[in-house]
Structure formats: structure tokens, C-alpha cells
C-alpha positions in Angstrom: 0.0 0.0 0.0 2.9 2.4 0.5 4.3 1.7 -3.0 0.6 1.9 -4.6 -0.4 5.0 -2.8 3.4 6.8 -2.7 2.7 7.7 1.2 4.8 7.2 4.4 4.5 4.0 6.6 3.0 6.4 9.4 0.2 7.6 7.5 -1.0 3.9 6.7 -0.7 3.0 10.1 -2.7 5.7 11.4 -5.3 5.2 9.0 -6.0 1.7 9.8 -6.6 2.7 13.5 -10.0 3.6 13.9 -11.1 0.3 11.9 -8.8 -2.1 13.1 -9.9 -0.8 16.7 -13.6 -1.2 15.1 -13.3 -5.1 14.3 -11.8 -6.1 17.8 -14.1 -4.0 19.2 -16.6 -5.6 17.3 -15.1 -9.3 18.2 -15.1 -8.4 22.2 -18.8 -7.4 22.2 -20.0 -10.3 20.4 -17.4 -13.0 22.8 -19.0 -11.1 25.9 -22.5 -11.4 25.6 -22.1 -15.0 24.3 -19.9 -15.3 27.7 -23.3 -13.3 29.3 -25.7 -15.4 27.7 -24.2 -19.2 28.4 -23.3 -17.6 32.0 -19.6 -17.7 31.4 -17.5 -15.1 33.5 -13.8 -14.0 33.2 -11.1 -14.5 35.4 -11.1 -12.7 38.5 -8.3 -10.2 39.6 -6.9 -12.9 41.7 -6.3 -15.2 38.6 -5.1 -12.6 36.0 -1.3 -12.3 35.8 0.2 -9.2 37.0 1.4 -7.0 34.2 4.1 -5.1 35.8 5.7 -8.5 37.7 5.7 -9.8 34.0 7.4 -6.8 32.3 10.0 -6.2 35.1 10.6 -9.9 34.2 9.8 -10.0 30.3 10.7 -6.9 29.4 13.8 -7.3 26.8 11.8 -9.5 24.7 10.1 -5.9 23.4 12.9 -4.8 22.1 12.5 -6.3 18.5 8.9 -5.1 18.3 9.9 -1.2 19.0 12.8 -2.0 16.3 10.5 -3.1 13.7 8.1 -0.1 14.1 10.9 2.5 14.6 12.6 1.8 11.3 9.0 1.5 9.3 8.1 4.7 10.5 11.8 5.9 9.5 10.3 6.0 6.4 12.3 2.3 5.3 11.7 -0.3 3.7 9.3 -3.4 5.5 12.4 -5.5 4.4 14.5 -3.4 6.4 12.2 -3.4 8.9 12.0 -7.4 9.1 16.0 -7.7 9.0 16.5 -5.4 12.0 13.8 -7.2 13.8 15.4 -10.8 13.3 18.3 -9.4 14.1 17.7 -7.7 17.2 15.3 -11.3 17.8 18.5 -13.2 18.0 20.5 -10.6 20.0 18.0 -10.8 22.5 17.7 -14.6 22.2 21.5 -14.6 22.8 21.8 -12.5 25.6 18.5 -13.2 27.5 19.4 -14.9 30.8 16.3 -16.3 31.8 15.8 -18.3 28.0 19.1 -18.1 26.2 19.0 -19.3 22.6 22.3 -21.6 21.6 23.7 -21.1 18.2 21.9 -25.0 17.7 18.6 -23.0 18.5 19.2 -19.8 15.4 19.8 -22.2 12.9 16.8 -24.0 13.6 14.9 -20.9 13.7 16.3 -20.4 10.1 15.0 -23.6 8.8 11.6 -23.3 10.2 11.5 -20.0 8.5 12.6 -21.2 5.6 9.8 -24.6 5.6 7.0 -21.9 6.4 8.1 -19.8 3.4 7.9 -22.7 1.1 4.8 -24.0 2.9 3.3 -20.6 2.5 4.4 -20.8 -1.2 4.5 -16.9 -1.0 6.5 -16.1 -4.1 4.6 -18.6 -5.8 1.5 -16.8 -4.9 2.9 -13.0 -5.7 4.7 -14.4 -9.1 0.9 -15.9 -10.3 -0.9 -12.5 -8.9 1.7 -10.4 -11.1 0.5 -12.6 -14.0 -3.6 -11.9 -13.3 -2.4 -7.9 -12.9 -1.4 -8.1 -16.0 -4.0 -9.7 -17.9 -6.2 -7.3 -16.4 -4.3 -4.2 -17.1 -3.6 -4.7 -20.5 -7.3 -6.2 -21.5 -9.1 -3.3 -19.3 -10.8 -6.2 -17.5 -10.3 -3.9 -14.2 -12.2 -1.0 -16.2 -15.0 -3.5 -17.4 -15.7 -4.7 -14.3 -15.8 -1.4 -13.1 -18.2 0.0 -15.0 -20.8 -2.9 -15.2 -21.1 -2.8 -11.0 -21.7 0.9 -11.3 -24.1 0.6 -13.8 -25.8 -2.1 -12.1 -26.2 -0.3 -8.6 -26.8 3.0 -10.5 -30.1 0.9 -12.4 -31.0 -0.7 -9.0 -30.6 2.8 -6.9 -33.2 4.6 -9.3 -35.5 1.7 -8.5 -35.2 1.4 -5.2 -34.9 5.4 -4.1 -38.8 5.9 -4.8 -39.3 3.4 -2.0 -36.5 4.9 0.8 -38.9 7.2 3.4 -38.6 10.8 4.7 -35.5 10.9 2.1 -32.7 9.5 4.1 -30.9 8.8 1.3 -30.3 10.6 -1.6 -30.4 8.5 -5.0 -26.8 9.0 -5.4 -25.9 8.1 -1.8 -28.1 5.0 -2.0 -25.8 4.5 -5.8 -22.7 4.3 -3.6 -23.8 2.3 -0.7 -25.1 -0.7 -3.4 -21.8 0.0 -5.4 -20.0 -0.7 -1.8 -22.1 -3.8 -1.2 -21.5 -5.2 -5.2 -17.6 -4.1 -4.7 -17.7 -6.2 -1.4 -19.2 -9.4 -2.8 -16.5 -8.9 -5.6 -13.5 -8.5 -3.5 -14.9 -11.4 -0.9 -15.2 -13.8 -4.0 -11.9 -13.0 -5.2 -10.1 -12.8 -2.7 -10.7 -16.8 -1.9 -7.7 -18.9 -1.0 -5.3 -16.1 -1.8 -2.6 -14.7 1.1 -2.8 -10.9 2.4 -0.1 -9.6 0.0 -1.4 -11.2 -2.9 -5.1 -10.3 -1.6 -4.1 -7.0 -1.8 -1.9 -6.8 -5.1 -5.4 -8.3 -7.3 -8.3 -6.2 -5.1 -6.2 -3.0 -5.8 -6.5 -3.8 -9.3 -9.5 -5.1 -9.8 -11.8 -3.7 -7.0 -10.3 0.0 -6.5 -11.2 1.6 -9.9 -15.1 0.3 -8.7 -14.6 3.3 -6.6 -12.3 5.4 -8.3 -15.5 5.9 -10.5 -17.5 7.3 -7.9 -14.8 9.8 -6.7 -13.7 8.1 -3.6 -10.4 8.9 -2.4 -7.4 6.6 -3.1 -6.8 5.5 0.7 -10.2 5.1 1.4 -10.9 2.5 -2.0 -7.5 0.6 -0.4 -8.3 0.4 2.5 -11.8 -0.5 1.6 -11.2 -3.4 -1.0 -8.1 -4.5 1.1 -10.9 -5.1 4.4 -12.9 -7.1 2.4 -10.4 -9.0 0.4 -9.2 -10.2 3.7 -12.9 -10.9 4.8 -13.0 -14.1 2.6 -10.6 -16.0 4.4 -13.4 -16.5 7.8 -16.3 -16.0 4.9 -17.8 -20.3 4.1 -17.7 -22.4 2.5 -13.9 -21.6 1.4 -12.9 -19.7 5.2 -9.4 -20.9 5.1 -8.3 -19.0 8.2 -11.0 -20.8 9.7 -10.0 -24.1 8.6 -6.7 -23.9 10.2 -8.6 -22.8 13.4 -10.9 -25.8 13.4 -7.5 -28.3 13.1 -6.4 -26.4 16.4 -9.7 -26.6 18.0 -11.0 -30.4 16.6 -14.0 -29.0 15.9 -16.2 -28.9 12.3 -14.7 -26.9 9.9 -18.2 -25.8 8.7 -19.1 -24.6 11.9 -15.8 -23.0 12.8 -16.1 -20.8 9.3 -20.0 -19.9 10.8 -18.9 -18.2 13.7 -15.4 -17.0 12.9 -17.9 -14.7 10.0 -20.4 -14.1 12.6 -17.6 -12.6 14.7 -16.3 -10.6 12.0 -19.5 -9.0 11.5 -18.4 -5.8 13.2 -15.9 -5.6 10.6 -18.8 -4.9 7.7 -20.1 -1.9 9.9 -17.2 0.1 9.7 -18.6 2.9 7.5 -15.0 4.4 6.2 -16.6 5.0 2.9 -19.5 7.3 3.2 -17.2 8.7 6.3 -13.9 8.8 5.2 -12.7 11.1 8.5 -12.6 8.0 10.4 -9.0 7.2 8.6 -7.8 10.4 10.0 -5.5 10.9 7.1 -7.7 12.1 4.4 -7.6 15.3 2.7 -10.9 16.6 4.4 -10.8 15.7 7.7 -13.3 16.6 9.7 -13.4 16.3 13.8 -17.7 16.5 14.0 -17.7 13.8 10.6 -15.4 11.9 12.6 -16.8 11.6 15.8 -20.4 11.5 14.4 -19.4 8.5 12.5 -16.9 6.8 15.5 -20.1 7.0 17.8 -22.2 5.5 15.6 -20.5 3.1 14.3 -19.4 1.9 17.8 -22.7 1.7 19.4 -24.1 0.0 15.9 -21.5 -2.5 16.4 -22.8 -3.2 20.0 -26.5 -3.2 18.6 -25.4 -5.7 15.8 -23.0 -7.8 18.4 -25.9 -8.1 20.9 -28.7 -8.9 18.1 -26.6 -12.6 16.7 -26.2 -14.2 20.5 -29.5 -13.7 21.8 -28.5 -11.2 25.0 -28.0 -7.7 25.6 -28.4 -6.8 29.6 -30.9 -9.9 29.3 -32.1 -12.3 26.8 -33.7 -10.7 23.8 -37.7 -11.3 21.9 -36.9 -12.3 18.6 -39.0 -8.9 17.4 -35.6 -7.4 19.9 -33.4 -8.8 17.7 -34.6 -7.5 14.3 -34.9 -4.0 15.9 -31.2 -4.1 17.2 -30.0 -5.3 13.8 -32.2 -2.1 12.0 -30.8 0.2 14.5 -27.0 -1.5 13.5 -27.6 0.0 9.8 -29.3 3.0 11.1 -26.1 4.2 13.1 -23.9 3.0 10.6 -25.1 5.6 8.6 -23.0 8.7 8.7 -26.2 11.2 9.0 -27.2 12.7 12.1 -31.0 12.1 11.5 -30.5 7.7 10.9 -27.9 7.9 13.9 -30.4 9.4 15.9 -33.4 7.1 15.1 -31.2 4.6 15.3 -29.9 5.4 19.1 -33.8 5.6 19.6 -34.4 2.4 18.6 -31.4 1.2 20.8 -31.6 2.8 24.3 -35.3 1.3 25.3 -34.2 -2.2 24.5 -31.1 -1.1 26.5 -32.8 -0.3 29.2 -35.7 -2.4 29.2 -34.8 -5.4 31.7 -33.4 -2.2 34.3 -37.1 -0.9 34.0 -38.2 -4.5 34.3 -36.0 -5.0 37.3 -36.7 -1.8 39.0 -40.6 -2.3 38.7 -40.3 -5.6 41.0 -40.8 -7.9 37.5 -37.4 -9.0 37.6 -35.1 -10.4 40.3 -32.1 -8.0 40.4 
């Protein structure tokens, strides 16, 4: 992405705070009120480990990770970047007193490295994306596809904006969001089987000029088609990612790819398109777009994150559940009228059960 959009390493990693911060976030609420609903609970403070005994104890092994960083945001190369890390890895594996590495242990390292690299068949993979690039430069496939999913949500936005009430959405606002939801589907379907670099390398070509054509800015269309690219390694029935995680866990692949998507759906809500000020490093930033659209697209994450396990402060009606997952797209939506219906949809079935409780219905 640095190469492809000629900008420093600092401005790519501040970018991809807000939505990386968005999809954990996202993960946590949906693992917590699963935790809530089955009547699981954490570990108390007795049982957690002590953070400062462990990085008075642990604290060399940071030393790599600062390295790594500190020379990206230098403004060098990640190959730079990854040889000072490995280096400073076996420094610190040489000198660590408490789990000193032997020369025995390096080479091993190396040839573990090496079998994952091979496994991983990453050159293979970047030397067959470079030939799909160019088939689809130099044939305008890219352009093609381009214009037929524009067309296509342009057709189905002048359809469907008779039917949108009280004009929420304007005919071309309701162009782009279907554009966005074709452009996913595209990059999710594409993106099958292939690794992140590679990923990146064909949705950049392929998926970006989708909305280059509608005027989005550069970072924004990476970032977008690069988010969803990466979506279709959890997205059944080909949710590699989730494959591997089922051999860990012995459980059904099938049903491992099921809820690692489910997980992730807090990372289809993050609304970086229609509000491009949540990537900070746009050309129009804009504090009140951004924290219009950070609020919303929080609390729509919690709506949507409460709506798939069945529990919120209690369990949910089913008629709960659709109301949570219309108030999700509601505060999604980076308007000010749609994020406020949608917080009213929200806070009463928030606050139901407490009303419930403090009337006497409820135990407490």
C-alpha cells in the first residue's frame, strides 16, 4: 500500500486505527454477551497475571517489536524493517538470561522459516498475482468490471430510491452504498484462498477503480477493497483462516467458518466510505464527521453484536433482535437524523430489563 499510494508507513498505520480498533471491538462485544448469555465469567483479579511483575521480568523480549516499528516509521523499507527485527530477535535470544537461545537453536529458527516460506508458497503466490495484474491491465478487465457494477447499482438505486422514506438517502448516496455492497461481494469472492499480500496486489486492481468511478479517495478505496479481500478468508464455505482454526480446535470446519464470519460481523459496519474522516489521514478531515461517524459506528457495532447471541443486559424477543439489527444500519449511517433514530431504537431495548427489574418484575 505504501508503494501503490506513494505515502509514508506512518500515515497507513494511522489510517487503519479507527477500523482495526472497530473489528476487535466488534469481536469483544460479540465474545462477551455470548460469555453473558451461556453464564460464562472472566477470570477474576486474583487469577489474572500481574502486568508489571511480568514486564519487570519479560521486558527485553520488546525490544524487536519497538525496532521493527521504529525503522517502518523511519520511512524504510518493511524489508528493512523485518532484518533489524530478526536481528535484534536473535541478540536478545542470545543474551536473554532467563531463555538463552544456543547457536543450535538460530539455525533452527532459520530452517523453520525457511519450511514456512515454502509452505506458504508466498513467491509462488505474488509471481501468479503479477501474472492476473497483468492480464487485467492490459485487456481493461479492471475498467470493465468497473463500470458494469456501477451501472448495475446505479439501475437498482433509481428503483429502489422511490421506495427509501422521509428521504434519508439521496439517489446518489443510495448508488454508492449498493456499489459498496457489489464491490464487497466482488472483492470477498476474489479474494478466496489467496494470502494478504497477494489479496491486496489483485483487489487493488481489480476492486479499487469500482470506486475510483465514484470519486472516492485513493486511501479510502484501499483500504476499503483490502478489508474485504481479507474478509474471505473466515467468509464459508472456502474460510481458510477458519479451517486452520478448526485443526487447532478439533471442531467442524463448517461450523468454525459460521462463527469465525459471525464474529467478524463488526468488521462490515465500519462505515470508512461514506465517512472517510474515520481514517484520519484524508484530505478533508473533519473532527464533528469523525466523531459522528466513530459513535455511531461503535454503538451500531454493540446493537449488531448483541442482536446474533441472543443477550444484551438480558435475553432478547426475537422482534428485539430484528430491531437491534435495523438500529445497527441505522447508526452506521454517517447522517445525524439515521444515527439518531437509530440510538432511539437502541436505548429502550437497553434499558428495558433495568425498568423491568426496578418495577419488582425482575429479580435483580
Amino acid at each position: 500500500m505504501i508503494e501503490f499510494l506513494g505515502i509514508p508507513y506512518t500515515h497507513i498505520m494511522i489510517a487503519a486505527l479507527v477500523p482495526a480498533f472497530m473489528h476487535f471491538f466488534g469481536v469483544l462485544m460479540q465474545v462477551h454477551f455470548e460469555a453473558k448469555r451461556q453464564g460464562l465469567r472472566g477470570l477474576s483479579r486474583d487469577e489474572m497475571p500481574k502486568i508489571w511483575s511480568i514486564l519487570r521480568r519479560d521486558w527485553p523480549t520488546l525490544f524487536p517489536f519497538f525496532v521493527l516499528v521504529g525503522v517502518l516509521m523511519n520511512g524504510n523499507t518493511p524489508y528493512l524493517a523485518a532484518f533489524w527485527g530478526i536481528t535484534f530477535c536473535i541478540i536478545i535470544g542470545l543474551v536473554n538470561p532467563r531463555n538463552r537461545m544456543t547457536i543450535a537453536d538460530i539455525f533452527a529458527a532459520f530452517v523453520v522459516g525457511a519450511k514456512y516460506a515454502l509452505a506458504l508458497a508466498v513467491g509462488a503466490a505474488a509471481a501468479t498475482v503479477g501474472i492476473i495484474i497483468g492480464v487485467f491491465t492490459l485487456t481493461g478487465v479492471s475498467f470493465k468490471v468497473a463500470y458494469i457494477v456501477t451501472q448495475t447499482a446505479g439501475d437498482w438505486a433509481g428503483s429502489l430510491s422511490a421506495w427509501i422514506p422521509f428521504g434519508i438517502m439521496t439517489p446518489e448516496g443510495l448508488t454508492l452504498l449498493l456499489t459498496l455492497l457489489l464491490t464487497a461481494i466482488v472483492c470477498i469472492v476474489m479474494g478466496t484462498g489467496v494470502p494478504t499480500t497477494a489479496n491486496y496486489l489483485i483487489m487493488v486492481t481489480v476492486a479499487a477503480p469500482i470506486l475510483a468511478m465514484l470519486g472516492v479517495e485513493q486511501i479510502v478505496a484501499n483500504f476499503f477493497v483490502f478489508y474485504y479481500g481479507i474478509l474471505a478468508d473466515i467468509t464459508p464455505p472456502v474460510a481458510l483462516c477458519a479451517y486452520a482454526t478448526a485443526g487447532i480446535a478439533n471442531s467442524n470446519p463448517f461450523t468454525t467458518g459460521n462463527t469465525a464470519f459471525r464474529l467478524s460481523m463488526g468488521k462490515v459496519m465500519v462505515p470508512f466510505v461514506f465517512s472517510p474522516s474515520m481514517l484520519i489521514m484524508v484530505q478533508n478531515f473533519s473532527w464533528s464527521e469523525f466523531t459522528l461517524a466513530v459513535y455511531g459506528c461503535a454503538l451500531g457495532i454493540i446493537a449488531l453484536s448483541a442482536a446474533f447471541p441472543d443477550y444484551l443486559t438480558d435475553r432478547l424477543y426475537v422482534w428485539e433482535r430484528w430491531l437491534l439489527a435495523i438500529a445497527a444500519v441505522l447508526l452506521v449511517a454517517p447522517e445525524i437524523v439515521t444515527t439518531l433514530i437509530g440510538t432511539a431504537i437502541f436505548l429502550p431495548i437497553l434499558l428495558r430489563p433495568m425498568l423491568r427489574r426496578h418495577s419488582g418484575s425482575l429479580p435483580a
